[in-house]
C-alpha positions in Angstrom: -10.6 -6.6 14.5 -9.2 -9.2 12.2 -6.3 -8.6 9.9 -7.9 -8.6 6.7 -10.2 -6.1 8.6 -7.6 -4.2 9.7 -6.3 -3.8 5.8 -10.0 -2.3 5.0 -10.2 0.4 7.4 -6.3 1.5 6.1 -7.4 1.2 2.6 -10.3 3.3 3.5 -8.4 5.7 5.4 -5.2 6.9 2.7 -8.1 7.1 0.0 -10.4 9.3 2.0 -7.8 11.7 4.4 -7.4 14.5 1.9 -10.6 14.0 -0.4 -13.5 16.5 0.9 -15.6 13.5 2.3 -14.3 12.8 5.9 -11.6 9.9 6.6 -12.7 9.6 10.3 -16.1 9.4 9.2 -15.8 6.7 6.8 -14.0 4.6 9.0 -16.7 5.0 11.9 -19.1 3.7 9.4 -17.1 1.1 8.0 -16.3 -0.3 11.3 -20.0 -0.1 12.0 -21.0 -2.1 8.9 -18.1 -5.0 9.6 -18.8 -5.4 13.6 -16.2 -3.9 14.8 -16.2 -3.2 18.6 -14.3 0.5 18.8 -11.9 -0.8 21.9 -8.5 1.5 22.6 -6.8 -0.4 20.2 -8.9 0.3 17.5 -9.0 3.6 18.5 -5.1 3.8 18.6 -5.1 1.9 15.0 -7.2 4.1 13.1 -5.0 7.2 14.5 -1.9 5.6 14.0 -2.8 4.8 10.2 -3.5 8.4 9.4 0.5 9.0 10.7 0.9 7.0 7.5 -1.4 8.8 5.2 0.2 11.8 6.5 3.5 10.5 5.7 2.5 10.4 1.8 1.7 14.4 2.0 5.0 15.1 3.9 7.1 13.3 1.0 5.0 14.3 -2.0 5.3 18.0 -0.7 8.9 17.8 0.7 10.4 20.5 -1.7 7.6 22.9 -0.6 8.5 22.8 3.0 12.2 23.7 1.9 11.3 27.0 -0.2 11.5 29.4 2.9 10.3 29.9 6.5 6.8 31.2 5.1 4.6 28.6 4.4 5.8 27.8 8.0 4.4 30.6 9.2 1.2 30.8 7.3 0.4 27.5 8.6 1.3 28.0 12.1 -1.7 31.0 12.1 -4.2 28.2 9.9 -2.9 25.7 12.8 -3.6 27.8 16.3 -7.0 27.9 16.0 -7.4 24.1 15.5 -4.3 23.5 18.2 -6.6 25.7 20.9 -10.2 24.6 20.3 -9.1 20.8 20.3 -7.6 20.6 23.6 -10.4 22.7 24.7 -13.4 20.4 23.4 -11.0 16.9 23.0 -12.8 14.9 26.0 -16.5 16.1 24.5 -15.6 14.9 20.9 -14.6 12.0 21.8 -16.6 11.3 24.7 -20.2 11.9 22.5 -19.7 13.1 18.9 -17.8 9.7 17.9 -21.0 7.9 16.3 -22.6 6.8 13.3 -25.5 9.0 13.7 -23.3 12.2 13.7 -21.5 11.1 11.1 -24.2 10.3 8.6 -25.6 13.8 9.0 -22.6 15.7 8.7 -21.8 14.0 5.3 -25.3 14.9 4.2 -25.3 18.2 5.5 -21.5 18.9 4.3 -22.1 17.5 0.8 -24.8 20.3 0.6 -22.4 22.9 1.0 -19.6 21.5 -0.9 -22.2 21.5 -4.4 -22.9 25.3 -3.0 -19.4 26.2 -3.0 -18.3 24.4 -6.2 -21.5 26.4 -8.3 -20.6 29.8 -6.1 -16.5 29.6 -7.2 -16.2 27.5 -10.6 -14.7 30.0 -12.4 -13.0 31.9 -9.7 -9.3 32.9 -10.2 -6.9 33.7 -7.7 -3.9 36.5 -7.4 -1.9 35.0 -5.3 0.8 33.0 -7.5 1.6 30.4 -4.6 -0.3 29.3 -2.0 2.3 30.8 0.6 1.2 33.6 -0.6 -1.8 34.2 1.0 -2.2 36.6 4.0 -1.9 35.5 7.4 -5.3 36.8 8.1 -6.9 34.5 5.7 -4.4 31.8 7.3 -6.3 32.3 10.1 -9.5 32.3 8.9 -8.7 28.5 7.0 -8.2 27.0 10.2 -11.5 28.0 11.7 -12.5 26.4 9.5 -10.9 23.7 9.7 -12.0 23.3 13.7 -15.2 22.6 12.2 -13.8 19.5 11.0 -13.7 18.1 14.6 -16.9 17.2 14.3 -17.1 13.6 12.6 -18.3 13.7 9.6 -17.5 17.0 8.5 -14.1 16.3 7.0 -10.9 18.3 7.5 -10.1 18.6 3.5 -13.7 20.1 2.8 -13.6 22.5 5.8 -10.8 23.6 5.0 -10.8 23.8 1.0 -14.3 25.8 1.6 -11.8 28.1 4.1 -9.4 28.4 1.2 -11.6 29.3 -1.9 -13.6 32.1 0.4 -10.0 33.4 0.9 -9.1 34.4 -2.9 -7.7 31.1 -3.4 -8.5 28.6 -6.6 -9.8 25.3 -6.3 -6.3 23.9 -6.8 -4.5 25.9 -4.4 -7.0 25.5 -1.5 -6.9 22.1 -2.3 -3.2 22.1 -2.5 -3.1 24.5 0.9 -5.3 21.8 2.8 -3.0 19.0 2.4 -0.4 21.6 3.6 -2.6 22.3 6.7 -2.8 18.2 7.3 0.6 18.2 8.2 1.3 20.0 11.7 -2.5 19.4 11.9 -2.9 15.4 11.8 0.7 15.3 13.7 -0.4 17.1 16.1 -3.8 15.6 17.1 -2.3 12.1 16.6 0.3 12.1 18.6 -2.0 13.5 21.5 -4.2 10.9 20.6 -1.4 8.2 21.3 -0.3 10.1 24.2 -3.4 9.5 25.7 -3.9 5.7 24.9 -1.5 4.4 26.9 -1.8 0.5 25.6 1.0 -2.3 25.3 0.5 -4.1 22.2 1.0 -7.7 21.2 3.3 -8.6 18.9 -0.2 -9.8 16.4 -1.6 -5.9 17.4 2.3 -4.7 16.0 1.7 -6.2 12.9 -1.9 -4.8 12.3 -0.5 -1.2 13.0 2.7 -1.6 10.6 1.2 -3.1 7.9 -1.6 -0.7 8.4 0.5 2.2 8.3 2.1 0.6 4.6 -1.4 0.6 3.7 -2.7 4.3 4.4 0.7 5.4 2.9 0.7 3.5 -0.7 -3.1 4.5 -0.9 -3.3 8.2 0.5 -0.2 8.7 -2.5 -2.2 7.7 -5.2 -5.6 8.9 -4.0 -3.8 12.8 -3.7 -2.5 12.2 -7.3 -5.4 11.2 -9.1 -7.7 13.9 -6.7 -5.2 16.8 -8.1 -5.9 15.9 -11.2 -10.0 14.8 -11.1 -10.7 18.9 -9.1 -8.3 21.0 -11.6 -10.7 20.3 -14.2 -14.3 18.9 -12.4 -14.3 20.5 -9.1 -16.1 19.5 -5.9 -19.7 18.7 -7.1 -19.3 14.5 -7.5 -18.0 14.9 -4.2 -21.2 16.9 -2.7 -23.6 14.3 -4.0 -21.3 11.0 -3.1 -21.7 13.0 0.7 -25.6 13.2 0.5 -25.9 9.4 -0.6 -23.6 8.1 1.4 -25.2 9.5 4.6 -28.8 8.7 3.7 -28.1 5.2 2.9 -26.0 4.5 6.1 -29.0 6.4 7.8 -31.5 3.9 5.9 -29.2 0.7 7.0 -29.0 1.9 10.6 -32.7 2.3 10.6 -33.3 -1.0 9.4 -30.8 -2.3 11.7 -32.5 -1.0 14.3 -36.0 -2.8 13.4 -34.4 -6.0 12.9 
């Protein structure tokens, strides 16, 4: 993986992490599309760079996290099922789910849903007046959700947006709720990723993971901004259909790969 490379897949990854169309899967594919071999340090690249994306959410949301031990709590019960099912299925994910094929229909399949969901709740209203608000049962329920995101492809935000608005909250506040969620979530399964990599770096392979982390961070702020924004007023449905195409034609290109 070259530098410039390198700046690509970050890029890719702060402007896809907490949109509903799957980070990990878009930078499978894109890897795919430019060559690149997946070796450990890719592997250990792509994880570290979502620490940065996950940075951006941390800081954005910092006065949230300061209001009271309850939205610690609430997220703790989204988080457990997620925390016991991925060290549970870890090797098998990674060992044979990891692939552009998997990917490709999981977009398709999840974009489906996600232009359900956004007909089924456009004009649904919530009671809750913040998002800590909600009940730890429906907590809960987010973050089976959510384990369905372990599948590549499927994307963390969706999963768990789709939880949040079958749970009595709005569009905004699942959204908002789901980058809440990616907090403990993506710290948690990336630092067991790193954990588990066990690589010395060069000092050429220390520059690709720290500018790549400057990357994931300036773009994942900006991509959260303008996302608030786009689904308070438009909702999930561009998203849905940019899934659908985005599958079949990298389905299509693999195909024709394949002939050639």
């Amino acid at each position: 993986m070259s530098l410039f490379q390198s700046i690509i897949i970050a890029i890719i990854e702060g402007l896809t992490e907490f949109l509903p169309i799957s980070s990990t899967g878009h930078m499978i594919l894109a890897s795919a599309a430019m060559g690149i071999h997946e070796d450990e340090f890719v592997k250990t690249f792509e994880v570290f760079i979502q620490l940065g994306a996950i940075l951006a959410i941390a800081l954005m949301y910092i006065k949230r996290f300061f209001r009271g031990l309850n939205i610690y709590f609430k997220l703790f019960a989204a988080f457990l099922p997620t925390a016991v099912i991925g060290l549970l299925a870890y090797d098998f994910i990674k060992g044979y789910l990891f692939n552009p094929i998997v990917v490709s229909v999981s977009l398709i399949l999840g974009g489906i849903i996600l232009i359900f969901i956004d007909k089924k709740v456009v004009n649904q209203e919530t009671t809750l007046k913040e998002v800590e608000d909600i009940s730890y049962k429906n907590a809960f329920f987010i973050g089976l959700c959510q384990c369905l995101s372990m599948v590549p492809g499927t994307s963390r935000a969706a999963a768990t947006i789709i939880g949040g608005v079958f749970n009595g909250l709005d569009k905004k506040q699942a959204t908002e709720f789901s980058f809440l969620l990616a907090v403990p979530t993506m710290m948690a399964a990336g630092g067991y990723d790193l954990i588990k990599s066990d690589l010395a770096f060069t000092s050429e392979q220390l520059s690709m993971l720290a500018i790549g982390f400057g990357v994931a961070f300036i773009s994942a702020w900006f991509a959260v901004k303008l996302f608030l924004k786009y689904v308070s007023s438009h909702g999930f449905t561009a998203f849905g259909w940019y899934r659908i195409v985005l599958g079949i034609l990298f389905l299509i290109f693999m195909w024709g790969s394949d002939l050639g």
